[in-house]
N, C-alpha and C positions, 0 to 999 in steps of 0.2 A: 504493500500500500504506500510506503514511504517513499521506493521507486519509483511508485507511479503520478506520484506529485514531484517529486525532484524533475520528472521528463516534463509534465506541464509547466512546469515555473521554467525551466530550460528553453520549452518552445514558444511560452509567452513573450517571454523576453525575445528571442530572436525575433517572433513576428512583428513584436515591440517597434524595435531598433531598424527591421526592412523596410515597415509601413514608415516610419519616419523619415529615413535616407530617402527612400522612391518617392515618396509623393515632394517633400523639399527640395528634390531633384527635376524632376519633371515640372514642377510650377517654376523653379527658377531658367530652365532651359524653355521654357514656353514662354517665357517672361521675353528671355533676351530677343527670342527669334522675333515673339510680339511686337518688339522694340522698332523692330526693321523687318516687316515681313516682305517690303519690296527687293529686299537683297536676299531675300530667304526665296523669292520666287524665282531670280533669276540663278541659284545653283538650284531647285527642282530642275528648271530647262536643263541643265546640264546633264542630271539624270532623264528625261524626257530624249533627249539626243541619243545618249547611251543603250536607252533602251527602245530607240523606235518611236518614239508616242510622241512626235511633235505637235500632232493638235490638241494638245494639252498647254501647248505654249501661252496660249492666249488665258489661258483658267490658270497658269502659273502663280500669280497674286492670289486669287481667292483661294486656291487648295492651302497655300500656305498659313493664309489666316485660319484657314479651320483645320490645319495639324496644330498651331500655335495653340490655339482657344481650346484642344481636347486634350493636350498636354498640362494644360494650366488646368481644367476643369478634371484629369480625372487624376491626376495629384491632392485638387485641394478636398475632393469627393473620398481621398482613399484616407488622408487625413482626418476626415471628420466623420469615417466609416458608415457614411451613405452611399446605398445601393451596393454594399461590401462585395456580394458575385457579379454582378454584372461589370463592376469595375476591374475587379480582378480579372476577368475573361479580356475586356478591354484593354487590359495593360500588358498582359503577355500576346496578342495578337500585335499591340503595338510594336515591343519590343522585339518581337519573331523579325517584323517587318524593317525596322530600324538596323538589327544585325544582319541580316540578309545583305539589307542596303553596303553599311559600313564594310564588310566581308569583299563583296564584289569589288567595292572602291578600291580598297586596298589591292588585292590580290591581281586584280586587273590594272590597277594603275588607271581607273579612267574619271575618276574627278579625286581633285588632289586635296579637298578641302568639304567634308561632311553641311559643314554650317550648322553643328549642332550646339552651337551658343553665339550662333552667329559670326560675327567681325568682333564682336566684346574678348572672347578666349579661341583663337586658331588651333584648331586639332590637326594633326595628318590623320590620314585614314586607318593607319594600324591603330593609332591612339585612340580614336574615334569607335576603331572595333573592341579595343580593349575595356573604354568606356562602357559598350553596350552589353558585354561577357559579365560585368561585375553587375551590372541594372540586371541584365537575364537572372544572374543567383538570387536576388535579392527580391524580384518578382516570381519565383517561382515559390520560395516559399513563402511568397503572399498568398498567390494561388494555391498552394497545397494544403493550408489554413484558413481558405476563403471562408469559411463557414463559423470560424471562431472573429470573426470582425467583426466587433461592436459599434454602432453609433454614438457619436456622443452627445447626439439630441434623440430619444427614442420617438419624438411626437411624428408622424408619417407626414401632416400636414405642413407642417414647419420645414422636415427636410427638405419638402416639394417647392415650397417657397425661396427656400436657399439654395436650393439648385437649380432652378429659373435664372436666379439672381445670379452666380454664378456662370449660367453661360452669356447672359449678356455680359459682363465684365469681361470672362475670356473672352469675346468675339470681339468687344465693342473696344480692348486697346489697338487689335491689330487695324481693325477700322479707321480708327483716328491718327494713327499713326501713317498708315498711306496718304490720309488728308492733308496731314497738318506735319509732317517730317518725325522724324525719332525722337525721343524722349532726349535719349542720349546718340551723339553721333560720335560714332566709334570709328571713322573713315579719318583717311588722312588729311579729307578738304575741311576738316572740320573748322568752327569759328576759330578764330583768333593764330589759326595754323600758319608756318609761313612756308608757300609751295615751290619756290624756289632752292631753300634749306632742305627742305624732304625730296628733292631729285638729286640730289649730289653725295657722294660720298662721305661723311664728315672724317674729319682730319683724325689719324692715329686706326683709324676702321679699316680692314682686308675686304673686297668682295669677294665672290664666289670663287675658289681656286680649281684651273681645272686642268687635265695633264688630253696630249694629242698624240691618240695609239694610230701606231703605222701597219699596215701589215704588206710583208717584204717578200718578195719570191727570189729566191735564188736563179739565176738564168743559167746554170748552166747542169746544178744538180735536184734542178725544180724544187729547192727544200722553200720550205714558208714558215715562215714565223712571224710574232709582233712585239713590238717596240713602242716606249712609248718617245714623247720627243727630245724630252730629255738624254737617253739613250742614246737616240738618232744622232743629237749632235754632239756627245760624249764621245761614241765612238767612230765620230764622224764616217757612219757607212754614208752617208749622201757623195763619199769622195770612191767608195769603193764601185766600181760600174760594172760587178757582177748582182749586185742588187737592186731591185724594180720596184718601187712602190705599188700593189696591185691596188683597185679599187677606193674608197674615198675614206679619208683619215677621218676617225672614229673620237669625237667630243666627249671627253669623262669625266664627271664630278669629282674632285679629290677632296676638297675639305669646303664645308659649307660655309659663309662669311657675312658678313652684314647684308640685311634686305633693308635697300633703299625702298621709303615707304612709295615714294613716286617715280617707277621706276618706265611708265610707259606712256607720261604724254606730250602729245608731239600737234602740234597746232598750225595748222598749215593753210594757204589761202587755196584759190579755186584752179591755182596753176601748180602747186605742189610746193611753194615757197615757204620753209619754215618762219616762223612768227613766234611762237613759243617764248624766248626772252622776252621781244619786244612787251607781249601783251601782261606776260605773267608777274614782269618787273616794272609795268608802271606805275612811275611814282606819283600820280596824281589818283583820283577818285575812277574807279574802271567798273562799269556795271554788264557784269557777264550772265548775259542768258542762255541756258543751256537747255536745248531741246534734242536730245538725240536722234527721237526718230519725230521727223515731221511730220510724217503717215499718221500718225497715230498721238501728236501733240494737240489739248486743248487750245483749237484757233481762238476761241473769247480770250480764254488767256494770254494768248498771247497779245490780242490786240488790246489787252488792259496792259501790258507792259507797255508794248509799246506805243500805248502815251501816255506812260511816263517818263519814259526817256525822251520824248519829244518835250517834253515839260521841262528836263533836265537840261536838255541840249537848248532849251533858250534861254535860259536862267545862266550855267554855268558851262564850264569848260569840260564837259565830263563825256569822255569815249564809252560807248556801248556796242557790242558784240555782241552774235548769237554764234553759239559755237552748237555744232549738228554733223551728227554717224552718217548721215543721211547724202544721196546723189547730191551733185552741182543742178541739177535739172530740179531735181525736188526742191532745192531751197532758192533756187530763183523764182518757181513757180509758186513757194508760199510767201516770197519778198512782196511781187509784183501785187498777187491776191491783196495781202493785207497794210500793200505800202509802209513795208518795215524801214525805220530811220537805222536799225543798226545794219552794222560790216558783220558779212557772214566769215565765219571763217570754219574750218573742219578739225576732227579728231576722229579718236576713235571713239567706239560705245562703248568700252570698258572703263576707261576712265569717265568719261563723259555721267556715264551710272555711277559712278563713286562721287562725283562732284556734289550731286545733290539729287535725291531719291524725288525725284521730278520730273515731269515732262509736259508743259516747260517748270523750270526752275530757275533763280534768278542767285549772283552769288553777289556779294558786292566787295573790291578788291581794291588796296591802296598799295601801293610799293610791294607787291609780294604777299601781302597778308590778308585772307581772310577775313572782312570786317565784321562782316554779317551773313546769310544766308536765307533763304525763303522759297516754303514751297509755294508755288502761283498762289494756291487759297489763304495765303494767311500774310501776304504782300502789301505791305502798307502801301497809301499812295504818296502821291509827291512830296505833299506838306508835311507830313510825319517825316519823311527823311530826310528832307530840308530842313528841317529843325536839328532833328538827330543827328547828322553828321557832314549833308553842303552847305548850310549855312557857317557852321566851325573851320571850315579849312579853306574857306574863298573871302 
């Protein structure tokens, strides 16, 4: 009898301490992704790609708010042991599905970054898998205790109410958060960044070190071998002319070294003309709108930018830009439509999407730094930033 209470206080306690970890886990990872589900949708596409299911692309945003909002909701549901089976069932289906995911990533090498805490904590995909091996233990024997989960409110009617309440709150961060930008922006365009300092190397910092394997056929006793270059020119076979370099010198990782934060953008006008300094380092007031894809940018918004910037450009000295992923043909064709006052200039959609979780979106820039940021819906107009910041520096 004494045995058989030692095991229950043993197993209470462990379901104790699982139910605690996984649900506090699960709402805080539901939290971060919530935080930014537009950058959560765009690594889904990258699984979408992977696996076939591009017309999924389009639903990319909405599925992500509702993996965020069922992360958040059957965490904080396991916590307060409402609906204890049904959640339980829910969170090892999840977790089945999440290590499946993270497994393939890995093992195949085909997306190099899970985003399971988003851009706030970067996993590689072993890590990622490793993360979900230790949530699988720890849900299983939720699940294999499903039936000793207690509520901590027994009233049926009450739980019903709070977890209504509950999935409006999980749904309704990630909702506002595509409206109105992230809570917290974890990107490197972030306020007050300076993005000429994050493209460069800082002083005393290694980047990536990497070594260039040769492979060598002997011409005359057809033997082959490889080398790497250092070899090559140690033992200066480039002088010996019974050796042949066959086929194309092989790029190797050797030791990993500082990740410049901004390591890929390149700013270019409609003839391929770098711009990039110019615009990144002006040191006056520089109001960049960033529409990546113009297919698919809200035109009202844009045409509320731009007049403001027409407002600005009679008022004050201040350059405006739309920088767009987008054809030369597509962005003349939306210049012309809506008689945009700004200079288009190009990039790519990667960084373009790290700039500001928008489209369009508006950054606003003095000498390099970040001043302020905004998604179109939450864009003061003239007078507010005439106040706020062209009235001060003119």
């Amino acid at each position: 009898m004494q045995t058989s209470n030692n095991h229950r206080t043993r197993t209470n306690y462990l379901l104790g301490f699982s139910r605690i970890v996984t649900g506090l886990l699960f709402i805080f990872s539901g939290l971060i992704k919530a935080n930014d589900p537009t950058g959560f949708g765009y690594k889904l596409e990258e699984y979408f790609h992977v696996f076939g299911t591009h017309f999924l692309n389009d639903y990319a945003v909405a599925i992500a708010v509702v993996i965020c909002g069922f992360e958040i909701l059957l965490g904080a549901l396991l916590l307060l042991g409402f609906w204890g089976r049904t959640v339980a069932w829910g969170l090892l289906l999840l977790i089945l599905f999440f290590t499946f995911l993270t497994f393939y990533s890995a093992f195949f090498e085909v997306v190099t970054s899970c985003g399971c805490f988003g851009d706030a904590i970067p996993l590689t995909p072993w890590q990622s898998f490793s993360k979900d091996l230790v949530l699988f233990v720890l849900i299983l024997v939720v699940f294999v205790n499903r039936k000793q989960l207690r509520p901590i409110i027994p009233d049926g009617y009450t739980q019903s109410i709070i977890t209504v309440a509950l999935v409006v709150v999980s749904l309704g961060i990630g909702i506002y958060t595509i409206n109105f930008l992230p809570f917290i922006d974890f990107l490197p365009y972030k306020k007050g960044n300076n993005i000429p300092a994050l493209m460069t190397l800082p002083e005393g910092e290694e980047g990536d070190q990497y070594e260039v394997i040769y492979t060598l056929k002997h011409k005359i006793s057809g033997e082959q071998k490889t080398v790497s270059d250092k070899v090559y020119l140690a033992e200066e076979l480039w002088k010996d002319e019974n050796w042949e370099i066959i086929g194309d010198p092989e790029s190797r990782l050797v030791k990993k070294g500082y990740q410049v934060p901004i390591p890929d953008l390149l700013i270019t006008d409609a003839n391929g003309e770098d711009f990039t300094q110019q615009l990144v380092e002006n040191p006056y007031y520089n109001i960049i709108v960033v529409a990546w894809d113009l297919n698919a940018t809200d035109l009202d918004a844009l045409r509320t930018i731009n007049a403001l910037v027409m407002n600005a450009a009679e008022h004050y000295n201040i350059r405006s830009i739309l920088l767009t992923a987008s054809s030369t043909q597509d962005a003349e064709r939306i210049s012309d439509e809506l008689d945009l006052l700004m200079e288009i200039f190009y990039a790519d959609a990667v960084p373009l999407k790290s700039m500001v979780r928008a489209n369009p979106g508006v950054l606003l820039m003095q000498n390099g730094i970040v001043i302020d940021k905004w998604h179109h819906n939450t864009l003061p107009d003239f007078e507010v930033l005439d106040k706020a910041y062209f009235s001060k520096a003119y």
